[in-house]
Backbone as a ProteinNet text record, in pm:
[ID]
protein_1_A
[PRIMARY]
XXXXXXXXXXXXXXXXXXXXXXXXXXXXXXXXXXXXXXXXXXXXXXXXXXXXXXXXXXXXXXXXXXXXXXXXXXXXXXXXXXXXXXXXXXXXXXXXXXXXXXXXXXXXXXXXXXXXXXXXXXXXXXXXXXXXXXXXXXXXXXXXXXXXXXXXXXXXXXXXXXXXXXXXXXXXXXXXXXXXXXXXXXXXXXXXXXXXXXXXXXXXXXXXXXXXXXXXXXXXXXXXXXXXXXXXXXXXXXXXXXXXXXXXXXXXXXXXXXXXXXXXXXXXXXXXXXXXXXXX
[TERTIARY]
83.7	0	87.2	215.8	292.9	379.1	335.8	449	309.2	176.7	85.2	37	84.3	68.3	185.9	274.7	382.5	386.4	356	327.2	226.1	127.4	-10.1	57	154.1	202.5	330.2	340	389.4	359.2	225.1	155.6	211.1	236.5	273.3	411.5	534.3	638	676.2	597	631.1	548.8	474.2	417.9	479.4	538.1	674.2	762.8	779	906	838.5	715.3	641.1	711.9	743.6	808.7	700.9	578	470.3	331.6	342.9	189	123.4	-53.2	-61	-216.2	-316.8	-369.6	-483.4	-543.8	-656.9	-563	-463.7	-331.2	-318.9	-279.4	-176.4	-307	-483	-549.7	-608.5	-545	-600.3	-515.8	-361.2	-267.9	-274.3	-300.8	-281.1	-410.4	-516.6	-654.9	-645.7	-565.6	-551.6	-468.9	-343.1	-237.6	-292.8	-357.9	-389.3	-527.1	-602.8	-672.8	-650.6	-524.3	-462.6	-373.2	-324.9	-290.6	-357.5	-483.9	-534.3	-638	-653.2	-654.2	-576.5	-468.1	-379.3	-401.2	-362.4	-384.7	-478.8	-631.9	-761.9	-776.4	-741.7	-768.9	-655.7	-553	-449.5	-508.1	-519	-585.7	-740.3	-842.2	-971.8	-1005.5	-949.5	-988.3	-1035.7	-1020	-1091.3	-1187.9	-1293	-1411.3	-1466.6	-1351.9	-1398.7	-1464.9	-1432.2	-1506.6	-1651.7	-1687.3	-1825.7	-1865.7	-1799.8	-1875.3	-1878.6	-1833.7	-1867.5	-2000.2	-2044.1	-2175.7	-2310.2	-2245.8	-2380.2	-2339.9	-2247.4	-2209.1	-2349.3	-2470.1	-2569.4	-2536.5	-2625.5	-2618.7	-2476.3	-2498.9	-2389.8	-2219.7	-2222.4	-2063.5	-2045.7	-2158.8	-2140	-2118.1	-2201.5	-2229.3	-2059.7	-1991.1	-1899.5	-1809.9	-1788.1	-1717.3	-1707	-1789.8	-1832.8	-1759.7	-1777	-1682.1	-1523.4	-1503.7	-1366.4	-1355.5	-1381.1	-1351.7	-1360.3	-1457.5	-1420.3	-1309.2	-1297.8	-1126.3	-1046.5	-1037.9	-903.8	-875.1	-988.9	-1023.8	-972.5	-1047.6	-1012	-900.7	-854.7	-712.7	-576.5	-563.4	-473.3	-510.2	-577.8	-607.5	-585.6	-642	-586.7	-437.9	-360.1	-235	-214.9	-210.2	-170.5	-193.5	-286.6	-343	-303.5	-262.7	-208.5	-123.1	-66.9	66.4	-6.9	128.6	98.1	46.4	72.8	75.5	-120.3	-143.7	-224.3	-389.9	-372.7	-450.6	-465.4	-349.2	-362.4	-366.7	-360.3	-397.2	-599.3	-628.2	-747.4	-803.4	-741.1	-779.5	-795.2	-735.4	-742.3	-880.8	-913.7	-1085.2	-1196.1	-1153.2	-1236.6	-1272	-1204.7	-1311.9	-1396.2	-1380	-1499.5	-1593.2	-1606.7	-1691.8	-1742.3	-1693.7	-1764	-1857.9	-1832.7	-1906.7	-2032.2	-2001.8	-2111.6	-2245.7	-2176.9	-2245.8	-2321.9	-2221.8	-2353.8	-2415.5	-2422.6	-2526.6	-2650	-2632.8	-2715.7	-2770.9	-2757.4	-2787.8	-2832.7	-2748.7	-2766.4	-2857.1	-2810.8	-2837.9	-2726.2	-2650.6	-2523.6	-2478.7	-2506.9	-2518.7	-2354.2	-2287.2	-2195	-2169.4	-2068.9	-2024.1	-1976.9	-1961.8	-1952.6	-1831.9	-1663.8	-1566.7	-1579.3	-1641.3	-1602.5	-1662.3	-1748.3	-1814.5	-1734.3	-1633.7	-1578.5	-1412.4	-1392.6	-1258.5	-1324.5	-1469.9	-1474.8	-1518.3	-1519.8	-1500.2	-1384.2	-1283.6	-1155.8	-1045.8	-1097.1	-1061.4	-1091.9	-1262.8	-1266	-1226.5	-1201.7	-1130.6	-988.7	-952.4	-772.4	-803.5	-901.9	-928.3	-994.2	-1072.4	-1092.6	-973	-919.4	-759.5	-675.5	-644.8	-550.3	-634.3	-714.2	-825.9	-795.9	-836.6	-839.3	-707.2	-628.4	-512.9	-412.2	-449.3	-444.5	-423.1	-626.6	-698	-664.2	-616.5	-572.3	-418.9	-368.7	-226.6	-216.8	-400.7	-379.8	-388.4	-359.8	-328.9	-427	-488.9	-592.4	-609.2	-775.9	-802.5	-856.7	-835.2	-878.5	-876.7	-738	-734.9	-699.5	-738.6	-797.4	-940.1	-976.6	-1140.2	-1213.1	-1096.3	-1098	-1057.6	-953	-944.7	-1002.5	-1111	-1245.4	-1334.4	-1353.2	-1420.1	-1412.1	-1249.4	-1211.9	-1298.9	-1238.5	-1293.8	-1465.4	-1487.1	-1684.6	-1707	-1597.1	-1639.8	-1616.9	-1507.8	-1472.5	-1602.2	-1624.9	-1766.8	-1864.9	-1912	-2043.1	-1985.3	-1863.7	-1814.1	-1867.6	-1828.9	-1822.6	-1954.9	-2047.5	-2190.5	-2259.4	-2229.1	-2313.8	-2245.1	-2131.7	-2043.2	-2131.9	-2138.4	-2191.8	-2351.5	-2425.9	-2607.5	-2597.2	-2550.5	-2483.2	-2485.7	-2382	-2357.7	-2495	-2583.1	-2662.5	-2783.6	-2780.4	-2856.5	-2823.3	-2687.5	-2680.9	-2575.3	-2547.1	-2461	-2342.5	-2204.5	-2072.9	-2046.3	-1939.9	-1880.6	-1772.5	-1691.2	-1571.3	-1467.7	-1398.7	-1315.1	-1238.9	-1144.3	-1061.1	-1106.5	-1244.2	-1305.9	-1412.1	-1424.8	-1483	-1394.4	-1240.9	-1150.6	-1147.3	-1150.5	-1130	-1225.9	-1321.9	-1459.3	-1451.7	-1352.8	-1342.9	-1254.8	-1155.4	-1009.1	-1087.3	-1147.3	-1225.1	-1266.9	-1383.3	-1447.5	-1413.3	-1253	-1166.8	-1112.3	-1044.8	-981.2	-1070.7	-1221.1	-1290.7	-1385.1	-1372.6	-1406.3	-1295	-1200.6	-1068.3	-1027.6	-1013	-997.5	-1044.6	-1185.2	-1176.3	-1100.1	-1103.3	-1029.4	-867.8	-797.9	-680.8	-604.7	-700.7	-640.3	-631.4	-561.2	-439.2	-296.1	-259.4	-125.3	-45.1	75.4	164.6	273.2	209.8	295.1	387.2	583.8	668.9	716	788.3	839.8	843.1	951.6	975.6	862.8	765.8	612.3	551.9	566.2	467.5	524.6	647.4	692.8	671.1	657.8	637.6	521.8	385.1	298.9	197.6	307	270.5	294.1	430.3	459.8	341.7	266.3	190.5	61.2	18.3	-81.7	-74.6	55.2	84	103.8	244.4	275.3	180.6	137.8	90.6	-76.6	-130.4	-306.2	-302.2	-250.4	-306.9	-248.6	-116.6	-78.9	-82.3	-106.3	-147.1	-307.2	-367.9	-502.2	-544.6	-442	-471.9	-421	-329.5	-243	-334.6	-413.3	-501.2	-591.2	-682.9	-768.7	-693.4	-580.1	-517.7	-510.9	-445	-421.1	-526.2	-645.8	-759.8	-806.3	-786.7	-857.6	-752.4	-648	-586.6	-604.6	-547.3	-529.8	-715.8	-756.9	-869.7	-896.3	-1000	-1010.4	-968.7	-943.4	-864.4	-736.1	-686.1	-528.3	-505.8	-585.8	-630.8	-629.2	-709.1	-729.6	-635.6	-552	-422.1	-326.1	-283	-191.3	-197.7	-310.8	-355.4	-302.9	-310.2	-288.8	-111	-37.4	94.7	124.8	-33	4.9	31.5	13.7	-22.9	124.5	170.3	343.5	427.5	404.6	515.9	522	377.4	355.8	424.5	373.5	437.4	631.1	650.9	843.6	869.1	833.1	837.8	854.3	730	777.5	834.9	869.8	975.6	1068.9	1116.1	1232.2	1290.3	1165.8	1199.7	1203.5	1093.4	1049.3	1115.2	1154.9	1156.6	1014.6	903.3	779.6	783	804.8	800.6	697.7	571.5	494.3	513.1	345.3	365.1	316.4	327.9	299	172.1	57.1	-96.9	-89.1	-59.8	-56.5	-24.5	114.2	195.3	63.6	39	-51	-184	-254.7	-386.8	-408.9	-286.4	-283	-241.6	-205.1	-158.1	-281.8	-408.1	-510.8	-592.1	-573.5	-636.6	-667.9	-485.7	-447.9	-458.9	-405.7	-426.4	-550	-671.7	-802.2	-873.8	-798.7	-850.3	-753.2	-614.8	-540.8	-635.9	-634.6	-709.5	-835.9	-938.9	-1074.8	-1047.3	-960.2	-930.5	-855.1	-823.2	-752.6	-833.6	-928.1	-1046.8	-1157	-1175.8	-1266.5	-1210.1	-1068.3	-996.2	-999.9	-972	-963.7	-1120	-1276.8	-1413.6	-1394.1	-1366	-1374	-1282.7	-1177.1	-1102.4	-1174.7
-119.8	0	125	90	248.6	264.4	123.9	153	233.4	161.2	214.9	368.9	413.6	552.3	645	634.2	634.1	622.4	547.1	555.6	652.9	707.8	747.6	872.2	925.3	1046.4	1060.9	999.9	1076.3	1202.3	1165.1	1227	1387.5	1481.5	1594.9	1645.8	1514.5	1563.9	1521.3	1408.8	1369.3	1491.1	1532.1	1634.6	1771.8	1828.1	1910.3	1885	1758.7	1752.8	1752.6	1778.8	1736.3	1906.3	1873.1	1962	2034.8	1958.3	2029.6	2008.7	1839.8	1876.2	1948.1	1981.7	2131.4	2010.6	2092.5	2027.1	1933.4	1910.8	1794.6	1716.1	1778.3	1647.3	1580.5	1637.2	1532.9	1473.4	1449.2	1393.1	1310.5	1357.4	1261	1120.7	1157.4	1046.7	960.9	1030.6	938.2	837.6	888.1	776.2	731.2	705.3	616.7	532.1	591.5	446.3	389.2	474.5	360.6	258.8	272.8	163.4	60	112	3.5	-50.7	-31.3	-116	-217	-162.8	-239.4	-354.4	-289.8	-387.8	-516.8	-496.5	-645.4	-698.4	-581.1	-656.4	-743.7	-672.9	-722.1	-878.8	-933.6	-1090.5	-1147.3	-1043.2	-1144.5	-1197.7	-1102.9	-1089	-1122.2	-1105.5	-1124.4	-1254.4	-1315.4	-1392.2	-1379.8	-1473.5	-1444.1	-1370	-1449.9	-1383.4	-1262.1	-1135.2	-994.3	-941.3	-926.5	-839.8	-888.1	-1013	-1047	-1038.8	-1053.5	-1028.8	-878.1	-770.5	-643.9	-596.1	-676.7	-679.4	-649.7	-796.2	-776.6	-659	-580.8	-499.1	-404.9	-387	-288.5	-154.2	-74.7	75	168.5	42.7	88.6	83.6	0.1	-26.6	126.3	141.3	230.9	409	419.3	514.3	521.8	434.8	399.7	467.1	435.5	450.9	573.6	696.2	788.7	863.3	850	894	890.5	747.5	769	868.8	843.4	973.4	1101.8	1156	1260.4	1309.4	1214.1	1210.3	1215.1	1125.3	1122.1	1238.5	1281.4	1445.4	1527.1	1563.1	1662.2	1695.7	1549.6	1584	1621.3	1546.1	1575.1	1734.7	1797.1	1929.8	2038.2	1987.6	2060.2	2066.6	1940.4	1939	2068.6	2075.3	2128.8	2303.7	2336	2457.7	2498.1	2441.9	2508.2	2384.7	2425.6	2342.1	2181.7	2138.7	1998.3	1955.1	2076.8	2064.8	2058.7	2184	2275.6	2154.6	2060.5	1948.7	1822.3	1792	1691	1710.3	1833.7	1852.8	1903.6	1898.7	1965.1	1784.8	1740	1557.5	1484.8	1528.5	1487.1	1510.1	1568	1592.4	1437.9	1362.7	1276.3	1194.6	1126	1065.1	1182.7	1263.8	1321.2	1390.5	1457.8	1406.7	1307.1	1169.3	1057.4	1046.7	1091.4	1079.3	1115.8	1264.8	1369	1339.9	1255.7	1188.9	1083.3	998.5	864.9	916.4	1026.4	1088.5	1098.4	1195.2	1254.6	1150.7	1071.1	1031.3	816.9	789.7	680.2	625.6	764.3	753.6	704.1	694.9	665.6	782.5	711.6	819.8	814	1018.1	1033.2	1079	1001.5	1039.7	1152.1	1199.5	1342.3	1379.1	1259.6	1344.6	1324.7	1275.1	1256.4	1409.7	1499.4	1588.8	1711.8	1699.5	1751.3	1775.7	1680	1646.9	1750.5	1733	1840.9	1938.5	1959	2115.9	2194.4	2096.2	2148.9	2102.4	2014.9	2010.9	2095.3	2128.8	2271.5	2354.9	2392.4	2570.5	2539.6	2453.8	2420.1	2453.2	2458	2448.7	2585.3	2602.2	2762.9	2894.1	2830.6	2899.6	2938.7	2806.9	2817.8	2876.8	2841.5	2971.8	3111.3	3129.9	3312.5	3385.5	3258.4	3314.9	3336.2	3258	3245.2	3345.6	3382	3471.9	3632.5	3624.8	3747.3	3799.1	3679.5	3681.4	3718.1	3714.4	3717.3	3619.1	3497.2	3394	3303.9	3285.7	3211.9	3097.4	3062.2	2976.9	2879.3	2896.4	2807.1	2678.4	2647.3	2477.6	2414.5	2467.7	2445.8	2414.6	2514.2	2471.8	2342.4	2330.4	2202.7	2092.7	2123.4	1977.6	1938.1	2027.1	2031.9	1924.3	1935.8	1841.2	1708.7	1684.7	1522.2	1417.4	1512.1	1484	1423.5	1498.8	1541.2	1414.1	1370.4	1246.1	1109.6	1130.5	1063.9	1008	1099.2	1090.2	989	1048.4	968.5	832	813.8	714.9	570.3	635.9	535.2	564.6	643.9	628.7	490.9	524.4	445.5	311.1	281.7	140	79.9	172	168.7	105	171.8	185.8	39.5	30.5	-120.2	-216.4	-193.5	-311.3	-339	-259.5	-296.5	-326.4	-300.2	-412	-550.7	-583.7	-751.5	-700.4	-590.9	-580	-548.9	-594.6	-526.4	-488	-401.5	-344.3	-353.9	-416	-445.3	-340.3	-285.5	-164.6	-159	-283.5	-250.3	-239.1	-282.6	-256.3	-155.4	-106.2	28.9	138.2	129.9	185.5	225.9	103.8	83.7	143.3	163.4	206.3	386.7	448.3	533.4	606.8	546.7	612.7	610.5	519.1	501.4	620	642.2	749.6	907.5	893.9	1021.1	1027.7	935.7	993.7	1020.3	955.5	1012.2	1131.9	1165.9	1306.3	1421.4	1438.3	1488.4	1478.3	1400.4	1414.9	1493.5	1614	1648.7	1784	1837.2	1923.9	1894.1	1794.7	1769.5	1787.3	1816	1833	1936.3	1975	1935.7	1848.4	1757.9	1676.3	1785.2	1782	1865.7	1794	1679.7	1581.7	1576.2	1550.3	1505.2	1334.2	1311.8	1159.9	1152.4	1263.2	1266.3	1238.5	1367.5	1370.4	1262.2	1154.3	1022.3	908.6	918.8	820.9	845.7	982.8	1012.3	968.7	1029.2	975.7	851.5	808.7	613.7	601.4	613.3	597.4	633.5	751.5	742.3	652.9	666.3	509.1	414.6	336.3	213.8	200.4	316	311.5	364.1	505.5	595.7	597.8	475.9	449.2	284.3	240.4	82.6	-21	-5.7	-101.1	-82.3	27.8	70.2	50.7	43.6	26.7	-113.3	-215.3	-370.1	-345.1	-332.6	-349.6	-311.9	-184.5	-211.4	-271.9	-260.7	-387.8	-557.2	-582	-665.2	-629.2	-530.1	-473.5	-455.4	-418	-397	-536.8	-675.9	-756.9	-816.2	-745.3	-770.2	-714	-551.4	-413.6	-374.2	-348	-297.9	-153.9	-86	-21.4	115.4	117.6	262.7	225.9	116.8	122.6	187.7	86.9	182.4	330.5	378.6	482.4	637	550.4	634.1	608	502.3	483.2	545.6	566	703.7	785.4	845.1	980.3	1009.6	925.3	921.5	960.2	976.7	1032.6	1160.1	1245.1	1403.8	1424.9	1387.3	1343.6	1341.5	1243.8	1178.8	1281.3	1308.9	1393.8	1563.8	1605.8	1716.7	1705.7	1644.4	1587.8	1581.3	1478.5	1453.4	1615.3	1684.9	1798.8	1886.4	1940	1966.5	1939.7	1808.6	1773.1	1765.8	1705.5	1699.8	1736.9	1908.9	1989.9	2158.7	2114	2270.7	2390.3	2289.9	2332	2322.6	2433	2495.9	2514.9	2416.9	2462.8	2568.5	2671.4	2772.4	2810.5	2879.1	2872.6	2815.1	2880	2872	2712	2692.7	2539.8	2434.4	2454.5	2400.6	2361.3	2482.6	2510.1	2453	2476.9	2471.6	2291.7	2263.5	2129.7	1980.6	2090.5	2010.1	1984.2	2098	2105	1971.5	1985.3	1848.7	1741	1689.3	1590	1547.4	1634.2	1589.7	1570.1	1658.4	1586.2	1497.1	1417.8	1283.7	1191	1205.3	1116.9	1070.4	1186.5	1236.7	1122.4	1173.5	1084.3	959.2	880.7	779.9	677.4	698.9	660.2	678.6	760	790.5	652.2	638	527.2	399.5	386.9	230	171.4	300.4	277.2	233	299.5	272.9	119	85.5	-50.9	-141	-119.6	-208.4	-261.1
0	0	0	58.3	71.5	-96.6	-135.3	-287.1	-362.6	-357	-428	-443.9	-282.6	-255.1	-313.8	-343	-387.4	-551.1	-571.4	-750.9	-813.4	-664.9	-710.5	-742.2	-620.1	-573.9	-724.1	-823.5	-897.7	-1066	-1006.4	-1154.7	-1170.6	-1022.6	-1050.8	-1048.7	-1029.7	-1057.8	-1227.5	-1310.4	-1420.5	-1470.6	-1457.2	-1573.9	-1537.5	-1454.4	-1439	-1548.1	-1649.3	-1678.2	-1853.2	-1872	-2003.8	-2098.7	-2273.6	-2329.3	-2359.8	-2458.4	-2529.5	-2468	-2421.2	-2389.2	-2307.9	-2342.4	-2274.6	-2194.3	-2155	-2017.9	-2100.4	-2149.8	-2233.6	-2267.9	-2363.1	-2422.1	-2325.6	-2234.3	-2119	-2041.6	-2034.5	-1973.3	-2066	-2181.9	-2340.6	-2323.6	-2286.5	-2372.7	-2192.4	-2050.2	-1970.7	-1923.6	-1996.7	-1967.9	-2066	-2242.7	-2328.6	-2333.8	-2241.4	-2195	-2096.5	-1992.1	-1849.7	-1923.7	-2007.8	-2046.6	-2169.4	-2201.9	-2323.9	-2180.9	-2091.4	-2028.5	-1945.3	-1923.6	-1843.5	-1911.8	-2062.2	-2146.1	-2147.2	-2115	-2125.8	-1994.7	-1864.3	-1749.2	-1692.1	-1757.6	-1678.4	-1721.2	-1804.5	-1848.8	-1731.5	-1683.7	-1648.2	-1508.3	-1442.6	-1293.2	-1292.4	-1393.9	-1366.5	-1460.9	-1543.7	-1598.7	-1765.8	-1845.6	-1996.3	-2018.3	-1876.4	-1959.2	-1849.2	-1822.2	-1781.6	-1844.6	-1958.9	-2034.5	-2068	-2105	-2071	-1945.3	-1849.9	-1716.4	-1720.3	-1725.8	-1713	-1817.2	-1905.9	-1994.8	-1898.5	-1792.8	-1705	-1555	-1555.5	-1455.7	-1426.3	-1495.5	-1493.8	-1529.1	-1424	-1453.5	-1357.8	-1237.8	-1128.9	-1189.3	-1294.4	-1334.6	-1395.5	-1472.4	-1611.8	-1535.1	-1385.2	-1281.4	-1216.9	-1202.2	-1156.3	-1233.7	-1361.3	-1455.4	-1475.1	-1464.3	-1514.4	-1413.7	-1276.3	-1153.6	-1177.9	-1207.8	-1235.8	-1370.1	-1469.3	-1603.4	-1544.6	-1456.1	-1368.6	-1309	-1186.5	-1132.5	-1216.2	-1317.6	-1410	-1462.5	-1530.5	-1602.7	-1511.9	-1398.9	-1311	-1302.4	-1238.2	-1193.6	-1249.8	-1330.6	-1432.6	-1512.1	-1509	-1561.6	-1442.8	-1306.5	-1234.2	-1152.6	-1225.9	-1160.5	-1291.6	-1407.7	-1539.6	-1473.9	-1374.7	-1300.1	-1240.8	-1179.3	-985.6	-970	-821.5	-795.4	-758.1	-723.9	-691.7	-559.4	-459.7	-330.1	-325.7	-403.8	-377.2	-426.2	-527.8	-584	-472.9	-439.5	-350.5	-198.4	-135	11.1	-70.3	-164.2	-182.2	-242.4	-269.8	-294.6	-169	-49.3	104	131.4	64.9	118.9	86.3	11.4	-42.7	122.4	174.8	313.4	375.5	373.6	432.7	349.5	235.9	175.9	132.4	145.2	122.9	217.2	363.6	503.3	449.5	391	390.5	287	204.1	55.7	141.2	175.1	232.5	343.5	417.3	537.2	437.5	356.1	239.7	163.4	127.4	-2.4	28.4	167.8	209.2	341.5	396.5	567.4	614.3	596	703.7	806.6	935.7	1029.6	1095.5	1047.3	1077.4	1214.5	1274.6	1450.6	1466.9	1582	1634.5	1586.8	1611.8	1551.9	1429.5	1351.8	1192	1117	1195.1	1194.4	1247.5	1318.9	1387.4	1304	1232.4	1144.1	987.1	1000.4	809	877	964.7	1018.6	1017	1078.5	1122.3	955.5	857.5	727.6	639.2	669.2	571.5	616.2	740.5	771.9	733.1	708.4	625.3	510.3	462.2	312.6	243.7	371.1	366.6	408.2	452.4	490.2	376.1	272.9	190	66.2	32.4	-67.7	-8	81.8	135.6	103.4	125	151.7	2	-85.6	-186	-290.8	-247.5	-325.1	-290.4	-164.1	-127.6	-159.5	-218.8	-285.4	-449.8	-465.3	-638.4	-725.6	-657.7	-711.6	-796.6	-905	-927.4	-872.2	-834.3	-795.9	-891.4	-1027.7	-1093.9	-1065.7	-1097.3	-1030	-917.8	-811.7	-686.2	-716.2	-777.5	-790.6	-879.1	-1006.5	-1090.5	-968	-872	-817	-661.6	-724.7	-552.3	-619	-773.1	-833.6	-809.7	-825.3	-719.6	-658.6	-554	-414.6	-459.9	-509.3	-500.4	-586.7	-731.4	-814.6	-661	-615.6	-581.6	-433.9	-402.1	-298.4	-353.5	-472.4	-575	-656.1	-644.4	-667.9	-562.1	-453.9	-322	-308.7	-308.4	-274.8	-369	-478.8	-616.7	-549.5	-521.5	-510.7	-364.6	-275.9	-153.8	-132.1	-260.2	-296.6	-364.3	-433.4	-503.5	-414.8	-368.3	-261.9	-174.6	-122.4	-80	-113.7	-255.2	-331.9	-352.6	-342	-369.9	-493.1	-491.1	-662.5	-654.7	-625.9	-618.2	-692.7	-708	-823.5	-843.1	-946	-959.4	-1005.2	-890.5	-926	-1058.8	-1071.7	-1204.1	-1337.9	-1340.6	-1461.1	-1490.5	-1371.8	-1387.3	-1428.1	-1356.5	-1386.2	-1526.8	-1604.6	-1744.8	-1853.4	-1750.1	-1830.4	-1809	-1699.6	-1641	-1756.2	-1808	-1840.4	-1961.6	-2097.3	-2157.8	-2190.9	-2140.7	-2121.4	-2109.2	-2022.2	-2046.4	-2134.6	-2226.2	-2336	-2447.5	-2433.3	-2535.1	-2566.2	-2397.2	-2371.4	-2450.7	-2404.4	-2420.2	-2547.1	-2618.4	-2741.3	-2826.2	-2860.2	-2984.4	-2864.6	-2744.3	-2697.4	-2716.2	-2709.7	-2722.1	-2818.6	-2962.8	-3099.8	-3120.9	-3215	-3295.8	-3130.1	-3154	-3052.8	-3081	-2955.5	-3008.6	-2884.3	-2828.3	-2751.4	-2853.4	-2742.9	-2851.3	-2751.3	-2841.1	-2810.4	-2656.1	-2581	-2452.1	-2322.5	-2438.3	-2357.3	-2353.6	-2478.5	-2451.4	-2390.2	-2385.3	-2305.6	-2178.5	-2057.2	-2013.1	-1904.1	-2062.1	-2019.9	-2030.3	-2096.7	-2083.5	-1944.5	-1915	-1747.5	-1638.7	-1696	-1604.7	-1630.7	-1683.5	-1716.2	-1696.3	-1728.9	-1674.8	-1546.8	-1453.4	-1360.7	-1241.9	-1264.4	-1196.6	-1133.1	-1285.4	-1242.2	-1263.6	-1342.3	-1420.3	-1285.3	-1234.9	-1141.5	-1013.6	-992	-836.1	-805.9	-907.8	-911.9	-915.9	-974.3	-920.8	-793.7	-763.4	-593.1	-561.4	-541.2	-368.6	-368.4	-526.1	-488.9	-378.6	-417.6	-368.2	-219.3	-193.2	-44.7	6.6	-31.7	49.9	99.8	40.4	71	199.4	228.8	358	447.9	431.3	522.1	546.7	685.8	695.2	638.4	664.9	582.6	618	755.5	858.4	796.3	785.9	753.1	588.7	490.3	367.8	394.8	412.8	447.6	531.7	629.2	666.6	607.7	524	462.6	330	277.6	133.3	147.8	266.6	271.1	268.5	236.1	192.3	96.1	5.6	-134.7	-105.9	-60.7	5.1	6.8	107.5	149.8	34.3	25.2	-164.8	-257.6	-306	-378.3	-364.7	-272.1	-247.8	-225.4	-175.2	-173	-322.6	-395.4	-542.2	-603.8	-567.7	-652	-638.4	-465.3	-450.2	-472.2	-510.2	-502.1	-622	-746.3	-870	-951	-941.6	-997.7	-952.8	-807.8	-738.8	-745	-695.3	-679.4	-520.4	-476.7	-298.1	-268.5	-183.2	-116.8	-52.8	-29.6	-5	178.2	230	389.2	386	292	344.1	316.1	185.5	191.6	280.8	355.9	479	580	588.2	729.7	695	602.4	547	538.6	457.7	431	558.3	682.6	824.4	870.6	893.6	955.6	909.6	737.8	656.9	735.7	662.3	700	858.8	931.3	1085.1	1175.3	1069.4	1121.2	1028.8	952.3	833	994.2	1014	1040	1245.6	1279.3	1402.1	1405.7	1325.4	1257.4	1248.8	1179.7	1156.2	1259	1345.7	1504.3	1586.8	1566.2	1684.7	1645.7	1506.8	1468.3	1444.2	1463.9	1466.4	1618.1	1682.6	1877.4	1866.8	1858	1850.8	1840.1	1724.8	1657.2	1754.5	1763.7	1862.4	1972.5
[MASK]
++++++++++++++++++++++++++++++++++++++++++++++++++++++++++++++++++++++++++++++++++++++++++++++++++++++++++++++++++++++++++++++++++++++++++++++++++++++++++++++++++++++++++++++++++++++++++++++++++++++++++++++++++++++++++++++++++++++++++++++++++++++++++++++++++++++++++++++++++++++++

C-alpha cells in the first residue's frame, strides 16, 4: 500500500518535466495508456471472460465509470493549473466528503468526531483559498481539483447503494470504463497533438505506472489491510507527492498550503484513530 501511494504520488512531478503537452493532451494520452494497459492486465488478474462479465455490470458499473472519467479528467487538468501541493492537500478531502455523501444520499449516520474532522478540514481548506486569493493567485485549479474529491464521494456512494442491493462493483473494470471514457471526452479538446516523443513516453509511465498497477495493488491490499489502515496509509500520497515535486520539480509549497494542508491531513489522520480505537 505504501508503494501504491507512492506511484499514485507521482503524476505531478512527471508532468513538471512534459516539453509540449498542454492540459486535455496530457489527460487525453494518460486515460488512453492507463486503459490500453489495463486492457492487457484485466484478463491477467480477472480472468478471460472480464469483459463479458462487465456486460452484465448494470447501470452501477457504467455510474462507476463515469466517476472515475471525472477524477481522471479533473485531476490531471488541475495538476496542469495550480501546484501539486495545492490538488492533492485539496484531494485529502475525499473521506470526508464521502461521510457527507452517504449521510445525504444513504443515511449513514456520521459520529460526532467525523463531523468535527470536516469542520476542522474545511477551515484548512478555507484557509488556503483566502489566503491564496488574497495573494492574487488564481483559484482556478484548486477549484478544478475540488471536483475530485466530489467524483470521488459519488463514486463510493453508487459502489456503496450497489452493494446494498446484492450488486458489487468491480473496481478494475470500472476503472477501465473510467479512463475510456476520459480519453474520449478529451480528445476532440486535445487536438491538434503537439505531444513530442519525450512527452509520450512520459505519459505512458503514467498510465501504466501511476493508475493501471497501483489500481490492481489495492484492490489486492484492500482484501488484507482494513479499511482505517487503507485509508491512513492514502494519505501518503499528500506526502510523496508534495516531496516529489519539490524535489523533482523545485515546486516549494507555499505557507498557506503548509498550514492549510496540516489542519487536513491531521483531522482525516485524528478521525481515523479515533474510529480504529471505537472498533477495537
Amino acid at each position: 500500500m505504501v508503494a501504491v501511494t507512492l506511484m499514485w504520488s507521482t503524476a505531478g512531478v512527471v508532468t513538471r518535466h512534459l516539453e509540449h503537452a498542454q492540459k486535455f493532451e496530457v489527460t487525453f494520452w494518460r486515460s488512453l495508456f492507463t486503459m490500453l494497459c489495463l486492457l492487457v492486465m484485466l484478463p491477467v488478474f480477472k480472468g478471460r471472460d472480464v469483459f463479458s462479465r462487465m456486460r452484465q455490470g448494470g447501470a452501477a458499473l457504467w455510474l462507476s465509470g463515469l466517476c472515475w472519467s471525472g477524477m481522471m479528467t479533473f485531476f490531471m487538468v488541475a495538476i496542469m493549473l495550480t501546484t501539486v501541493a495545492n490538488v492533492l492537500v485539496t484531494l485529502a478531502l475525499t473521506p470526508l466528503l464521502t461521510a457527507l455523501a452517504a449521510r445525504i444520499f444513504i443515511g449513514h449516520r456520521i459520529p460526532f468526531r467525523t463531523w468535527l474532522a470536516i469542520v476542522v478540514a474545511g477551515g484548512g481548506i478555507a484557509f488556503m483559498y483566502a489566503s491564496q486569493l488574497s495573494q492574487g493567485v488564481s483559484l482556478a485549479g484548486t477549484l478544478v481539483a475540488l471536483c475530485v474529491p466530489i467524483a470521488g464521494a459519488a463514486n463510493w456512494t453508487i459502489t456503496q447503494h450497489a452493494h446494498a442491493q446484492g450488486k458489487d462493483i468491480d473496481l478494475i473494470p470500472a476503472v477501465l470504463v473510467g479512463a475510456a471514457l476520459s480519453s474520449l471526452v478529451t480528445l476532440p479538446v486535445a487536438w491538434p497533438f503537439q505531444a513530442s516523443v519525450h512527452d509520450l513516453s512520459l505519459l505512458f509511465g503514467l498510465g501504466l505506472g501511476q493508475l493501471a498497477i497501483p489500481c490492481v495493488l489495492v484492490v489486492l491490499c484492500a482484501r488484507v489491510l482494513k479499511a482505517p489502515e487503507v485509508a491512513l496509509l492514502g494519505l501518503l500520497e499528500v506526502i510523496f507527492g508534495i516531496l516529489l515535486a519539490w524535489v523533482g520539480a523545485g515546486e516549494v509549497p507555499g505557507q498557506d498550503v503548509v498550514f492549510g494542508g496540516a489542519l487536513v491531513i491531521g483531522a482525516l489522520v485524528a478521525n481515523e484513530l479515533a474510529g480504529w480505537k471505537e472498533r477495537a
